[in-house]
C-alpha positions in Angstrom: 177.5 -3.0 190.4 178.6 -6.3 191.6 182.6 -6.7 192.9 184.5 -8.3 190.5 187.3 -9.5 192.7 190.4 -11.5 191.5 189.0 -15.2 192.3 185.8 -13.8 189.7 188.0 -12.6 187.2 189.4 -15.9 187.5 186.1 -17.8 187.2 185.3 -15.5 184.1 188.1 -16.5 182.0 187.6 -19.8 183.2 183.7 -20.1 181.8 183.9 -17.7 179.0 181.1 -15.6 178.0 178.8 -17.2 176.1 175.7 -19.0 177.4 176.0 -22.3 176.4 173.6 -25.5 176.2 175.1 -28.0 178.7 174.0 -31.6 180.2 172.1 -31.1 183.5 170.5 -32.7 186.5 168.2 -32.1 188.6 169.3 -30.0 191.3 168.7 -29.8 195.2 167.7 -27.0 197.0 170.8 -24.6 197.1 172.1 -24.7 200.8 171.4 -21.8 203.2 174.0 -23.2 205.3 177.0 -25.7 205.4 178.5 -25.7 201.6 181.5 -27.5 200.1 183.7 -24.3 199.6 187.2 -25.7 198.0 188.3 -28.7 196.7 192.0 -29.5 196.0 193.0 -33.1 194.7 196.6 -31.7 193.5 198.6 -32.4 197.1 201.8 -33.5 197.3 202.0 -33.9 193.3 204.5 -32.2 191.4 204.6 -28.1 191.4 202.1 -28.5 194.3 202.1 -25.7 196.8 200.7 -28.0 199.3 201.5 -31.7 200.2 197.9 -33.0 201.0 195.0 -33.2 199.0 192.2 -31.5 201.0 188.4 -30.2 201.1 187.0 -26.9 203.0 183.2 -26.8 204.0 182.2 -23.0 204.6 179.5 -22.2 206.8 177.1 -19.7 205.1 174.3 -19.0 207.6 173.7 -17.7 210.6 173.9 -20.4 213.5 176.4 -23.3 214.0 175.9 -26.2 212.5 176.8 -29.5 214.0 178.7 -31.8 211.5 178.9 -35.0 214.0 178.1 -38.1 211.9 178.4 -36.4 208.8 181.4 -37.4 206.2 182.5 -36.2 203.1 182.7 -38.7 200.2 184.7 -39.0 197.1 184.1 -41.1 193.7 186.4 -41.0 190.6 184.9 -39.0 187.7 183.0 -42.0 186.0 182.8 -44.0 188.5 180.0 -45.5 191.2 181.7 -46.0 194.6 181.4 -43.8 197.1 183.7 -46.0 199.4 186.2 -43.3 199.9 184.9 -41.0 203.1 186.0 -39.5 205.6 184.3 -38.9 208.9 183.5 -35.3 210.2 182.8 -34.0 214.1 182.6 -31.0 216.0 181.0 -28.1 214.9 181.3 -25.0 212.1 180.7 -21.6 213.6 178.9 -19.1 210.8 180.8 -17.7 208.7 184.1 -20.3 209.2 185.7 -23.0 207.6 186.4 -26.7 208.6 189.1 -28.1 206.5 189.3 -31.5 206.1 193.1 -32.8 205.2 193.5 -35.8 202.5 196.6 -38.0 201.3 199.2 -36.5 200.8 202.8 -36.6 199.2 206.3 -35.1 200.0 206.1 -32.1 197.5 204.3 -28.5 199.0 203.6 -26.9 202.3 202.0 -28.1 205.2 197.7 -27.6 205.6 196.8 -25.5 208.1 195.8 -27.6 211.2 192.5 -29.3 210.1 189.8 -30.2 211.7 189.3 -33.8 209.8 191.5 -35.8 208.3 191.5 -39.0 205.8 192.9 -41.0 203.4 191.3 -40.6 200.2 193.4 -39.8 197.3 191.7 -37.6 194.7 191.9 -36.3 191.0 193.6 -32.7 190.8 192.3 -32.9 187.5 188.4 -34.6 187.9 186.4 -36.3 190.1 183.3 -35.8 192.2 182.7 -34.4 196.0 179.6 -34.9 198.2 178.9 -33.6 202.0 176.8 -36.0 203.0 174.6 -35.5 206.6 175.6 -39.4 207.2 178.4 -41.6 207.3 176.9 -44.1 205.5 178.4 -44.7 201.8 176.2 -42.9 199.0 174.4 -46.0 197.5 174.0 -43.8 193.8 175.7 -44.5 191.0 174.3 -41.4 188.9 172.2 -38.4 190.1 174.0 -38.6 193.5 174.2 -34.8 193.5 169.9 -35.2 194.3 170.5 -37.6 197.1 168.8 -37.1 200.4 171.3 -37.3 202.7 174.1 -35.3 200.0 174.1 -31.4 201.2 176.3 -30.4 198.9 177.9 -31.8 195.4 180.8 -31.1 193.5 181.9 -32.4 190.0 184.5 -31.4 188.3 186.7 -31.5 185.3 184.9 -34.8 183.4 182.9 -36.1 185.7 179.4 -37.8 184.9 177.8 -36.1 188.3 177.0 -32.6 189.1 175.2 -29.8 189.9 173.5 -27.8 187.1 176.9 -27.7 185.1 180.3 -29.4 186.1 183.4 -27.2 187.6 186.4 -26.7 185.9 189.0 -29.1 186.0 191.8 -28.5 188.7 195.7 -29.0 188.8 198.4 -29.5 190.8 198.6 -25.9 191.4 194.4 -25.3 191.3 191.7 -25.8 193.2 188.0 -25.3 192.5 186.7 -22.7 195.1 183.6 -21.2 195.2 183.1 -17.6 194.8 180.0 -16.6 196.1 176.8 -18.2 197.4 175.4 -21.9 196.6 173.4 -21.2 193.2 173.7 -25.2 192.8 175.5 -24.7 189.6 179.0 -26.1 189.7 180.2 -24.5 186.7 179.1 -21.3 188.0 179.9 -21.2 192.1 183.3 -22.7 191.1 186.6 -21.2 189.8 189.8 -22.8 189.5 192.1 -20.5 191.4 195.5 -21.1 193.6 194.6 -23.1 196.9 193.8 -21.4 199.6 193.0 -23.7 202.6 191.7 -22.5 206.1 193.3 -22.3 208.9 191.7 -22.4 212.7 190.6 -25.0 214.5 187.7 -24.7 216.4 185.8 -23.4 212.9 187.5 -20.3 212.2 189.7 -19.3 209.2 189.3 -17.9 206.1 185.9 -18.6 204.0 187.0 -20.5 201.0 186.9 -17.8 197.8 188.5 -15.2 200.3 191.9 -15.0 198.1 194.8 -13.1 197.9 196.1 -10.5 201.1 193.5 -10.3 204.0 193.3 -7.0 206.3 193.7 -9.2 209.4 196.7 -10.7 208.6 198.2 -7.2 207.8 197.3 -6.0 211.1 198.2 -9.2 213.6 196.6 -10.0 216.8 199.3 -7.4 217.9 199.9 -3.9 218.2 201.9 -3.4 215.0 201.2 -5.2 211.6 203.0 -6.8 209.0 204.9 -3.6 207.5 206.2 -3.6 203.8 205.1 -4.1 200.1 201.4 -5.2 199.9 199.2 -5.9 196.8 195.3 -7.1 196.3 194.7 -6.1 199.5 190.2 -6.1 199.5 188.0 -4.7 201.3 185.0 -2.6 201.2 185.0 1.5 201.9 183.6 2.2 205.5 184.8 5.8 206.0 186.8 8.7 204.0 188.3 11.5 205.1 190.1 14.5 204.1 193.5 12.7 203.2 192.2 9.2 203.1 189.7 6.5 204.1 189.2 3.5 205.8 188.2 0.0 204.3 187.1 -3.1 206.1 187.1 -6.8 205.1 183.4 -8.4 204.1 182.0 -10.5 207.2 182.5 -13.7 205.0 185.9 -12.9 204.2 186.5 -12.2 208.0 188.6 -14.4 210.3 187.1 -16.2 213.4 190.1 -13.9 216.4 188.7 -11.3 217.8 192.3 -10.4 218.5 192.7 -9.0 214.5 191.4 -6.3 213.2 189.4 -6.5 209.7 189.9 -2.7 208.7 192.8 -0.5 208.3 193.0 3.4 207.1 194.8 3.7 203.7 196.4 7.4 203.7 196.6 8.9 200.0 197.2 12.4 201.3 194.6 14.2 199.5 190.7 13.3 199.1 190.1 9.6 198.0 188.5 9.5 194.7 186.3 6.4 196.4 183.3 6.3 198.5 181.7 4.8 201.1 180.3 1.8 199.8 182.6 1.2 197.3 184.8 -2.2 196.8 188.5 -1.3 196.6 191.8 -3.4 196.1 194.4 -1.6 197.5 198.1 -1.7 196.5 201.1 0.0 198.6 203.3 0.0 201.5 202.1 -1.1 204.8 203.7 1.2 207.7 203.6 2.0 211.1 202.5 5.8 211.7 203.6 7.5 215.2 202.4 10.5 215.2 204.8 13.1 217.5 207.7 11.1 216.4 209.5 7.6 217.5 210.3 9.4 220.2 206.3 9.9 220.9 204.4 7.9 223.5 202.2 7.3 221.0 200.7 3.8 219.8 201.1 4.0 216.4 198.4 3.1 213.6 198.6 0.5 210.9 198.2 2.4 207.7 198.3 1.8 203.7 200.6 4.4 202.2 201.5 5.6 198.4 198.2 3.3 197.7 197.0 2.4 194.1 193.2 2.1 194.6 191.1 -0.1 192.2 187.6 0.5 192.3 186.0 -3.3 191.7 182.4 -2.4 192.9 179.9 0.4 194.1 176.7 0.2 196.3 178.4 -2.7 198.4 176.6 -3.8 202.2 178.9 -2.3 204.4 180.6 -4.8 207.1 178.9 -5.5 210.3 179.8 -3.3 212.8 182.0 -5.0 215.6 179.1 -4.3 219.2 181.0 -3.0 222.1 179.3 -3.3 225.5 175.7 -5.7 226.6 175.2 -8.0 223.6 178.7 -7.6 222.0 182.5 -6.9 223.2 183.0 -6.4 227.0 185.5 -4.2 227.5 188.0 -5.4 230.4 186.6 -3.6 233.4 189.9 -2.0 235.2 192.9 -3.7 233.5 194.7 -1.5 230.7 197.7 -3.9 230.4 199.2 -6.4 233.2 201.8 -8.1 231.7 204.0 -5.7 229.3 207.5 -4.5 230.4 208.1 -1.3 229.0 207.3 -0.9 225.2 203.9 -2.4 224.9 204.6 -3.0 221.3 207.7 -5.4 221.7 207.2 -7.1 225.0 204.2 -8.7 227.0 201.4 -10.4 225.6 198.3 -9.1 223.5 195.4 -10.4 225.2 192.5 -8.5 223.6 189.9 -10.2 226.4 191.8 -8.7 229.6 193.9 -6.1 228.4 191.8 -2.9 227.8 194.8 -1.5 225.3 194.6 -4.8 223.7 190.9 -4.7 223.4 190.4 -1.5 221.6 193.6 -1.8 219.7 191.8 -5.0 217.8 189.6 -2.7 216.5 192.0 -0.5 215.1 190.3 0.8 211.8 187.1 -1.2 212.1 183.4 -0.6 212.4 182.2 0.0 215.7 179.3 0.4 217.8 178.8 1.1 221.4 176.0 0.1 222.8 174.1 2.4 225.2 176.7 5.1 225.6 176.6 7.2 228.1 178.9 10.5 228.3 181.5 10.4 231.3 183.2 13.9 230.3 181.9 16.7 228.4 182.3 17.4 224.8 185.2 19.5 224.8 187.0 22.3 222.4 188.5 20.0 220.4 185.1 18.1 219.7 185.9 15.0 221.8 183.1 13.1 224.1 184.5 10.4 226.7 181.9 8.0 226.6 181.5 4.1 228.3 179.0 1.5 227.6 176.3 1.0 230.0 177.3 -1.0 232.9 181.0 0.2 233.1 183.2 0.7 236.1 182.6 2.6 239.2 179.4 5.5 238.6 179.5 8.6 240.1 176.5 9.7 241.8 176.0 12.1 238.7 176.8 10.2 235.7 181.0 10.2 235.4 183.2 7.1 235.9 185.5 7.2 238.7 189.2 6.1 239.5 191.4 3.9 241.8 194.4 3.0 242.3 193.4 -0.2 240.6 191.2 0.9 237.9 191.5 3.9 235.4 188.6 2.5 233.2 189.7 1.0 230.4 186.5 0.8 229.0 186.5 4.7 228.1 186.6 5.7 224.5 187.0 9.3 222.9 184.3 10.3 220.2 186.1 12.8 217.8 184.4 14.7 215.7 186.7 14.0 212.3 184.0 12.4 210.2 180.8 14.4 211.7 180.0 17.4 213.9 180.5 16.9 217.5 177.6 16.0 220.0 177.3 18.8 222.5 177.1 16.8 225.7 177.8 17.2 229.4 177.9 14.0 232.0 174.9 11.9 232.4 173.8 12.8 229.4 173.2 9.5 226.9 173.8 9.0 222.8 171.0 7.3 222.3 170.7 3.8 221.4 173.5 3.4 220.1 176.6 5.3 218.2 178.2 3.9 215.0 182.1 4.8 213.4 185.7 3.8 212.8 187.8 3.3 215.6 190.5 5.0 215.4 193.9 6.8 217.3 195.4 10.1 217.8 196.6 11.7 220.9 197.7 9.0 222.9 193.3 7.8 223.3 191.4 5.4 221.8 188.6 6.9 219.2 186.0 6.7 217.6 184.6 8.4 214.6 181.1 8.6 214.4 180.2 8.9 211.1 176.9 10.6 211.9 176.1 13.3 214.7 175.3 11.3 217.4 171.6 12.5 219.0 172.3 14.0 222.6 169.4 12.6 225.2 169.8 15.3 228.1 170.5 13.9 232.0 169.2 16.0 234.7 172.6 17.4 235.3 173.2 21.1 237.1 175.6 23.1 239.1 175.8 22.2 242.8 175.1 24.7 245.5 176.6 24.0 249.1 175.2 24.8 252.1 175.8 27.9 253.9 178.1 28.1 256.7 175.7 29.0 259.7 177.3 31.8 261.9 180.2 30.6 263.9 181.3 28.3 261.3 184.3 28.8 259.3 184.2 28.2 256.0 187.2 27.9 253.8 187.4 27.1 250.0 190.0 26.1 247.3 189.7 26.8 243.9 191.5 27.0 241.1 190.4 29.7 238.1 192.5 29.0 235.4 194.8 31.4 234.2 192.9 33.8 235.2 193.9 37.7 233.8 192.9 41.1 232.8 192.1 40.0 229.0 189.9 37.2 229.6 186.4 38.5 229.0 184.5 40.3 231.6 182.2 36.9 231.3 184.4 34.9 233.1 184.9 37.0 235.8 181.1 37.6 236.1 180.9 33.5 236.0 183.5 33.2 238.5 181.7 35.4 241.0 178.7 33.8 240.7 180.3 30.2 241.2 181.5 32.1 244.6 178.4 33.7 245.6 176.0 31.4 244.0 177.5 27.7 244.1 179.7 28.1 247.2 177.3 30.7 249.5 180.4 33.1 249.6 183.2 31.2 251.4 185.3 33.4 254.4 188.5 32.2 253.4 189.3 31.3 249.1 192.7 29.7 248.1 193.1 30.9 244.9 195.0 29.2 242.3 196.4 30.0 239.0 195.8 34.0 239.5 198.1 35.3 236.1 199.9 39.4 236.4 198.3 41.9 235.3 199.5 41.2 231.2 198.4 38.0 231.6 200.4 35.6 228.7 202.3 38.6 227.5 205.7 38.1 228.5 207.2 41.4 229.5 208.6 41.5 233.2 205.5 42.4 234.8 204.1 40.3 237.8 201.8 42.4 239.5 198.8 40.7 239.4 196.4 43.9 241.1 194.3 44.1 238.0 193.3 40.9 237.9 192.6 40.6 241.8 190.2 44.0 241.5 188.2 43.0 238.5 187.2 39.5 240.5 186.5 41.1 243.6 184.5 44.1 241.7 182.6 41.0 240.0 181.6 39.3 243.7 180.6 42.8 244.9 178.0 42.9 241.8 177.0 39.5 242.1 175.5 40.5 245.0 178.6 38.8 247.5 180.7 40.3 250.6 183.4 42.8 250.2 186.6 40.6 249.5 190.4 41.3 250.7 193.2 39.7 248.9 196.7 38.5 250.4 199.3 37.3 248.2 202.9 37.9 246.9 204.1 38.4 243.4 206.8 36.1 242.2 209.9 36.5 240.8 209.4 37.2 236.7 209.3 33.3 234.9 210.4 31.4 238.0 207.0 29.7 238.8 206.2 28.0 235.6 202.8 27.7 233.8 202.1 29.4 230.9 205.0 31.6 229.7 204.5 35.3 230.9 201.7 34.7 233.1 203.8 34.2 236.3 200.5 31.7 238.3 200.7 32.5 241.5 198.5 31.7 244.5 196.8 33.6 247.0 194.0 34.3 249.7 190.6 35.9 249.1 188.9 36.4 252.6 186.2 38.7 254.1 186.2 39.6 257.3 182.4 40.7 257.6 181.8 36.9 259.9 184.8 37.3 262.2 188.0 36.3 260.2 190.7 38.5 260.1 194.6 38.4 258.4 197.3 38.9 260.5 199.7 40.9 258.6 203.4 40.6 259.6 206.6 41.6 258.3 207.3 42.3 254.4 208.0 39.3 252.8 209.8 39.0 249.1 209.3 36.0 246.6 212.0 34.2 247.9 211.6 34.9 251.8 211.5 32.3 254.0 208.7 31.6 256.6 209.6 30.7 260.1 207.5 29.4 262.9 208.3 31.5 265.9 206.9 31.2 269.4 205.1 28.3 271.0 201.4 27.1 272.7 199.2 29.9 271.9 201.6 32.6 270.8 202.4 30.3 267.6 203.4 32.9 265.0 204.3 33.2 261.1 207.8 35.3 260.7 205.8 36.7 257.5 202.7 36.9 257.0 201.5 36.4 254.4 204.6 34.3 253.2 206.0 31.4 251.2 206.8 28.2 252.7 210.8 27.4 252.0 210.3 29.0 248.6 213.7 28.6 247.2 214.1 24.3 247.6 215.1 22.9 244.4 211.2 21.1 245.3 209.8 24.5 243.9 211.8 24.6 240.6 209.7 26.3 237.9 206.3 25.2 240.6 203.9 27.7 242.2 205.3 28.5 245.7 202.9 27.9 248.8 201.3 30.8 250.0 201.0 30.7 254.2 199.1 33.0 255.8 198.2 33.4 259.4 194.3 34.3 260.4 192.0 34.5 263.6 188.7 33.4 263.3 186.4 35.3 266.1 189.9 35.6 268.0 191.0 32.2 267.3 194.3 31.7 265.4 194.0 29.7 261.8 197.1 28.5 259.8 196.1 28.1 256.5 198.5 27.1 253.4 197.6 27.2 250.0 199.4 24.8 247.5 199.6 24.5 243.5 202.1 21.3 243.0 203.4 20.5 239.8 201.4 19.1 237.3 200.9 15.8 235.9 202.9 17.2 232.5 205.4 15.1 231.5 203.8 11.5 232.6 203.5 8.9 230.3 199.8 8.6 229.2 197.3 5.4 230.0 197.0 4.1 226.8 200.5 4.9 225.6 203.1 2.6 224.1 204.9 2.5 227.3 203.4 -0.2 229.5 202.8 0.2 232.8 202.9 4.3 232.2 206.0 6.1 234.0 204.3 9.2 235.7 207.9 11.0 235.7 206.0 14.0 237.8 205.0 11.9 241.3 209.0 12.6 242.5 208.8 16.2 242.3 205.0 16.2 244.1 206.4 13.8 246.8 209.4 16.4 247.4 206.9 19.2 247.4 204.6 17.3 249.8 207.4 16.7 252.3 208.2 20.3 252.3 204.7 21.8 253.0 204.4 18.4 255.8 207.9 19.7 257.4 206.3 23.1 257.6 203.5 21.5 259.3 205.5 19.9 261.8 207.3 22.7 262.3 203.6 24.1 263.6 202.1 21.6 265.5 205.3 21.0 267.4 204.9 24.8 268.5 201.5 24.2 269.5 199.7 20.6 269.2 196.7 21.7 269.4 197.2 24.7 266.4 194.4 25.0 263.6 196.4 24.2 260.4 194.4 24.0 257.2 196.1 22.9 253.8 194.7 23.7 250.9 194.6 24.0 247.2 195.6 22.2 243.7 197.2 18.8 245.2 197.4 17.7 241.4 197.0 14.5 242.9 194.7 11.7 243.5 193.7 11.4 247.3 194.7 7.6 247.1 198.1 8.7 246.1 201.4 8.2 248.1 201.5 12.7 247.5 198.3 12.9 249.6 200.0 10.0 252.1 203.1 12.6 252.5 200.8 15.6 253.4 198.9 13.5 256.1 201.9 12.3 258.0 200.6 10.0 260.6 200.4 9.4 264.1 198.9 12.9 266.7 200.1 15.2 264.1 198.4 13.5 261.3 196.6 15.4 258.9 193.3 14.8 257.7 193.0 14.1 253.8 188.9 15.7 253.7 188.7 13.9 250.2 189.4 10.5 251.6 186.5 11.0 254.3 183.4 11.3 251.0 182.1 8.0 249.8 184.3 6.5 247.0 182.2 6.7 244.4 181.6 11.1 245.4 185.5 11.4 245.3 186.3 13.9 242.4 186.7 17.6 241.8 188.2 16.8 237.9 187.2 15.2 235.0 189.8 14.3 232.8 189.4 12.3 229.4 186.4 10.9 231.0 187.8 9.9 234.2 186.7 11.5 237.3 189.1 12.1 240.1 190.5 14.1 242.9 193.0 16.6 241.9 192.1 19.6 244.5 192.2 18.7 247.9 191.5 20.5 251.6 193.3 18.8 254.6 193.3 20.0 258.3 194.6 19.4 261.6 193.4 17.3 264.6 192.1 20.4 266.3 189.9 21.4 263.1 188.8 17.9 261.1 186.4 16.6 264.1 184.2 19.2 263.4 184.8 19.4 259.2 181.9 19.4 257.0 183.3 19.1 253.4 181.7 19.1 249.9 183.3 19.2 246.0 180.9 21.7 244.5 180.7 20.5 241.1 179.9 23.3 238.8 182.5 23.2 236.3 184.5 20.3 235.5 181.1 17.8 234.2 180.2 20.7 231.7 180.1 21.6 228.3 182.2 25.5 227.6 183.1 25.4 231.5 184.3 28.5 233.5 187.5 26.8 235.0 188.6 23.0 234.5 188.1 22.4 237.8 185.5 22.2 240.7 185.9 24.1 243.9 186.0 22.5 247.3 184.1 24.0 250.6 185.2 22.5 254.1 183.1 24.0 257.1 184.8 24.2 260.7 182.9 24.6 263.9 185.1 25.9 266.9 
C-alpha cells in the first residue's frame, strides 16, 4: 500500500476523486532527472510566510547534473512571453534541491540561502514555469510545455499551458509542490501545500514535497537533538525491538550533511504494533536518554517518547544504508575528539569528518553497513563483536587492532546482538562481505545491530606455544588467572594447566595473579587460599607438567580489593627440578615490611617471601607486591610480583567527557614509585643484583606507570614489552583494542640476555580461560 503522507492528503482533497475529462497536451518525456519541485509566486504578499517569491528544482536521479546555461522562465497564465528568466549555474547533487529566490516584498521570512536569484514577479494564484536547458527566451506562445529545450513545465491555477492537466492554483500562503516522481501531469505531481523552500547551498536541502518535521533536524549535526513536543514526524520502519523500533527518513527526503542523522529510535515501552517496512508518522516528546543516570558518562541517545504511531504505508523500500569503510564513510583513523573541553555535549565542535565520536554519533539510529569487517576482539558473553573495516589502524600480526598513545582506534564499533543472535567469532576472523543494522548506543560504545546473524568466515587463528627454555636458561612467567577459586569448574583448572604445560613449555618461576581464598566470592573471613593452590598444581602434575611449589601470603580479610570475599592475592609458582630454588626467610604477616639487608653478593630479603611496603596509603584496597628471593643454579634472583590497580573508575573513550579523565593513573603512578624505591633500595646493595619485576602492570607499556618502574640512568629497568615490534605489543584485548596490560621488566644484569614472548592463548578467543595472555621472558646467566 502506497504512503499516504500529509503533502498527498493534501493533493487528494485538492483533486477530488473522480476522474474527470480535462484539456490536454501533448506531453514530453517525464524527466528521469532534474524536475521543477515547488513553485511559490505568493512572497512578500500579505499573510505570506516568506518575503520572496521563489522556485525549487529537485534532482531525481542518480548523477549530478550540471545546470550552467540553463534558466528558468516565467509567463503570466494567458500570456506569450517568456521574457522573464532567470539564469542558473553550478551544479545539483542527486537527490538535492537548488532554490532559485524571486522578487520579493517586506511581509514573511527570509529564503533559505539560494543558489539563484532573479527578479521575476509571479502569480501566487496562476501562471506558468519552465526549466529550460538554455538561456535563451522560449520562442512559444502555446504548447511550450513540448519544447525542446523546456525540461520541465508547470501551469497552474488558469493557465493556457501545461502538462497533461494544470496544478492547482496557489496563494499567498501555498505553493504547488510535487509529491512524488515526474508523471508529466501537473494536476497530478502537484499539491498546493504550505511552502517549504530548501535550504543548502552547494545542492543540498530538503527535496521539495518532503513536508512537515524531518528526523535530521530533530537530531542536529550535534550530539543532542532538538528536545520537546514533536508531531508528523515521517519516516519509514528499519528496526523493532522489544520496547520500540527505529525509523529512518526516505533517501529523497534526506538532507545533503553527513553531520545529521536521518533515523532515530522511538521508545513505546512495550512491542510496536508496526513493522519493518512500514511508513509511520510519529507524534511525542523528543528526549535525551542517559542511561546510568545524568551523573553517567554516558552519551546519551535521541529518542521519541510517549509516541502516537500512524501507520501511512506497508511494504515500503527500506532507506539506503549509510557504507562505512572503502566505498563509503572513512572513519577518522586515530582521533576520537580534539577539540572538546570537558562535556563533549556542550563544548567543542562536532566535526563528523575528524572526530571519531562525531563520526559514529551522525549515525545515531540509522542504517548502516560496514564494509569488509573484520573482528578485532572476540564475541563475548554479552554477545558483542569489536569489529573495523578493512584498512583500519595499526594490524596486529594476528588480526586485532593495536593502541598508542596517539591512537585508540576510533574506527572500532561493537556488534550487539539485540536484534539477532550473536556471530561466534575470535580475531582474524571476517563477516563476510559486508554486515548490515541500526547503529546504535549503550554502555559507553558505539553499536551496531545487525539485523541478521552475520556469517562468520574463520582466520587461521590458534593458541601460541613458546619455545622452551634450553637448560641453563631461566625462564620466568606472569600470568594472571582470573579469580581463580575452589568452585570454578575442574575445566578451568585443567585448561589452566595445560596453557602452562602446553602454551608456555612449563615456566621455572610463575607470578601468579588474582589467586581467590579457598571460598572464593563467599564472603566469610576466610583467606587461605591452599585449596585453590593444590587443585592447580594437581592439574599441571596431570597435564603431564613438573612438580610445582607455591610461595605466597594470605592477606588481611577485605583489604586488597577485587571482588568482595575473594581476597586476590598474588603469589609464586616455581619448580625446582632445573636449578631454581626459594630462599625462605623469616615469617612474614600481611602487613610486614620487607627490608633489604646486606650488600654486594650477600644482598638479602628481611622476609622471604614478603610484601613490598604493604601498608602505604599506595596499596589502599590494591593487591600488595609479593617479593621473593631465589637462586638460580646458585645464583641469587629478586623477583617481585605486582597486581596494580585497575583501570576502574576512568572515564571511557567514547564517553561524554572529552578528552577521558583516567582518575586511576595517580594511584598506579604512586604504586610504581613504591615497587621502583624498592628496586633502588636493591641495586644500591648490589649493582649488579638480578631483579625481575613482574605481573599485572594494568598499564600500557607507553604509559608514564611503565616510565616510573624503569627509572633511568645504570639502574634503569628494562620495560621487556617496549623491546617487541609495535605492532606485537599486546597481552589484552579490550573492546577491540589490543594492548599491553601485563608486563615483565628486569635489571641491567638480566635484560642483555632476555628473550621475551606474549603467549597469546586467551585474550583473542571466543569462551576464554582467563582474560588475559601470559608472558614468558628467558634469562641466560
Amino acid at each position: 500500500m502506497t504512503r499516504l503522507s500529509p503533502l498527498a492528503a493534501a493533493f487528494a482533497v485538492a483533486i477530488g476523486t473522480a476522474l474527470v475529462a480535462v484539456p490536454t497536451t501533448t506531453a514530453v518525456a517525464t524527466s528521469s532527472d532534474v524536475v521543477i519541485s515547488e513553485v511559490y509566486g505568493g512572497g512578500g504578499n500579505s499573510g505570506a510566510p516568506y518575503r520572496n517569491d521563489f522556485v525549487e528544482l529537485r534532482n531525481l536521479g542518480s548523477s549530478t547534473v550540471s545546470l550552467a546555461g540553463w534558466s528558468v522562465q516565467y509567463a503570466s497564465a494567458s500570456g506569450s512571453s517568456w521574457s522573464n528568466k532567470t539564469a542558473l549555474s553550478g551544479s545539483i547533487a542527486p537527490g538535492a534541491t537548488y532554490l532559485v529566490q524571486l522578487a520579493g516584498g517586506s511581509t514573511g521570512a527570509a529564503l533559505p540561502t539560494p543558489q539563484a536569484t532573479g527578479t521575476t514577479n509571479m502569480s501566487a494564484t496562476s501562471g506558468k514555469v519552465a526549466l529550460v536547458t538554455n538561456n535563451t527566451n522560449l520562442p512559444c506562445g502555446s504548447n511550450c510545455d513540448t519544447h525542446a529545450s523546456v525540461r520541465d513545465f508547470v501551469g497552474y491555477g488558469s493557465a493556457n499551458d501545461f502538462e497533461t492537466a494544470k496544478a492547482p492554483s496557489g496563494s499567498n500562503t501555498t505553493s504547488l509542490t510535487r509529491a512524488g516522481a515526474d508523471t508529466d501531469h501537473n494536476g497530478n505531481d502537484f499539491a498546493a501545500v504550505a511552502p517549504t523552500p530548501g535550504a543548502a547551498s552547494g545542492g543540498g536541502g530538503t527535496p521539495g514535497g518532503c513536508t512537515g518535521t524531518r528526523i535530521h533536524d530533530v537530531q542536529k549535526a550535534s550530539h543532542t537533538g532538538q528536545t520537546g513536543s514533536v508531531t508528523g514526524l515521517a519516516g519509514i520502519v528499519v528496526a523493532t525491538s522489544a520496547t520500540g523500533f527505529w525509523m529512518q527518513d526516505t533517501d529523497a527526503c534526506a538532507d545533503a550533511d553527513p553531520a545529521t542523522s536521518e533515523g532515530i529510535l522511538v521508545y513505546t515501552s512495550t512491542a510496536p504494533t508496526v513493522v519493518v517496512g512500514d511508513a509511520v508518522e510519529v507524534g511525542g516528546t523528543v528526549t535525551e536518554y542517559r542511561s546510568g543516570g545524568a551523573s553517567s558518562d554516558n552519551l546519551t541517545i535521541t529518542e521519541v517518547t510517549s509516541p502516537t504511531v500512524t501507520k501511512t504505508g506497508s511494504g515500503q523500500p527500506l532507506p539506503t544504508a549509510t557504507v562505512v569503510g572503502s566505498g563509503g564513510r572513512v572513519p577518522p583513523a586515530s582521533v576520537i575528539d580534539d577539540d572538546a573541553t570537558g562535556n563533549v555535549e556542550t563544548s567543542g565542535t562536532f566535526d563528523a569528518a575528524t572526530d571519531g565520536i562525531d563520526f559514529w554519533e551522525s549515525m545515531e539510529g540509522m542504517r548502516v553497513t560496514v564494509n569488509a569487517p573484520q573482528v578485532v576482539g572476540a564475541t563475548n558473553k554479552y554477545g558483542e563483536t569489536a569489529v573495523v573495516p578493512n584498512g583500519s589502524g595499526v594490524r596486529t600480526p594476528r588480526g586485532g587492532i593495536l593502541v598508542s598513545a596517539t591512537d585508540f582506534n576510533p574506527e572500532r564499533v561493537l556488534l550487539d546482538d539485540v536484534l539477532s543472535a550473536a556471530p561466534q567469532a575470535k580475531v582474524g576472523d571476517t563477516l563476510g562481505a559486508s554486515v548490515t543494522g541500526v547503529l546504535d548506543y549503550s554502555f559507553s560504545n558505539f553499536k551496531l545491530l545487525p539485523t541478521a546473524t552475520p556469517a562468520v568466515v574463520a582466520g587461521t587463528l590458534t593458541p601460541e606455544v613458546t619455545t622452551a627454555a634450553p637448560a641453563g636458561t631461566l625462564a620466568t612467567a606472569t600470568f594472571n588467572v582470573e579469580n581463580l577459586d575452589p568452585s570454578d569448574p575442574q575445566s578451568k583448572f585443567d585448561g589452566l594447566a595445560q596453557q602452562i604445560v602446553t602454551n608456555l613449555q612449563s615456566p621455572d618461576l610463575i607470578a601468579l595473579e588474582e589467586v581467590q581464598d579457598n571460598s572464593g566470592s563467599t564472603n566469610n573471613g576466610v583467606v587461605s587460599a591452599s585449596t585453590t593452590y593444590g587443585k592447580l598444581i594437581s592439574a599441571i602434575s596431570a597435564a603431564g607438567g613438573p612438580s610445582y611449589s607455591y610461595r605466597q601470603i594470605d592477606p588481611s580479610d577485605g583489604a586488597d580489593g577485587g571482588e568482595p570475599g575473594g581476597n586476590i592475592r598474588v603469589a609464586f609458582l616455581f619448580r625446582t627440578d632445573r636449578g631454581l630454588a626459594f630462599v625462605d626467610r623469616g615469617t612474614a604477616t600481611a602487613t610486614t615490611a620487607t627490608t633489604v639487608t646486606g650488600s654486594g653478593a650477600s644482598t638479602a630479603l628481611s622476609h622471604s617471601p614478603g610484601r613490598v611496603d604493604p601498608q602505604n596509603t599506595a596499596w589502599a584496597s590494591t593487591r600488595k607486591p609479593l617479593v621473593g628471593e631465589f637462586t638460580w643454579n646458585g645464583k641469587k634472583v629478586f623477583a617481585i610480583a605486582n597486581h596494580f590497580s585497575s583501570k576502574g573508575g576512568d572515564d571511557p573513550l567514547f564517553g561524554k567527557v572529552q578528552p577521558p579523565v583516567n582518575s586511576s593513573e595517580p594511584k598506579r603512578h604512586d604504586q610504581a614509585g613504591v615497587v621502583r624505591g624498592f628496586v633502588d633500595q636493591l641495586l644500591a646493595a648490589d649493582p649488579n643484583a638480578r631483579v625481575v619485576v613482574l605481573g599485572d602492570i594494568n598499564d600500557f607499556e607507553f604509559s608514564r606507570t611503565t616510565d616510573i618502574l624503569v627509572g633511568s640512568g645504570a639502574t634503569s629497568l628494562t620495560s621487556l614489552p617496549r623491546t617487541l615490534p609495535a605492532n606485537e605489543r599486546y597481552s589484552y584485548v579490550y573492546q577491540g583494542n589490543s594492548q599491553v596490560l601485563d608486563q615483565i621488566l628486569a635489571s641491567a644484569s638480566l635484560a642483555g640476555s632476555a628473550a621475551y614472548d606474549i603467549v597469546h592463548v586467551n585474550a583473542e578467543f571466543q569462551n576464554p580461560l582467563s582474560d588475559h595472555d601470559p608472558s614468558v621472558a628467558r634469562f641466560t646467566f
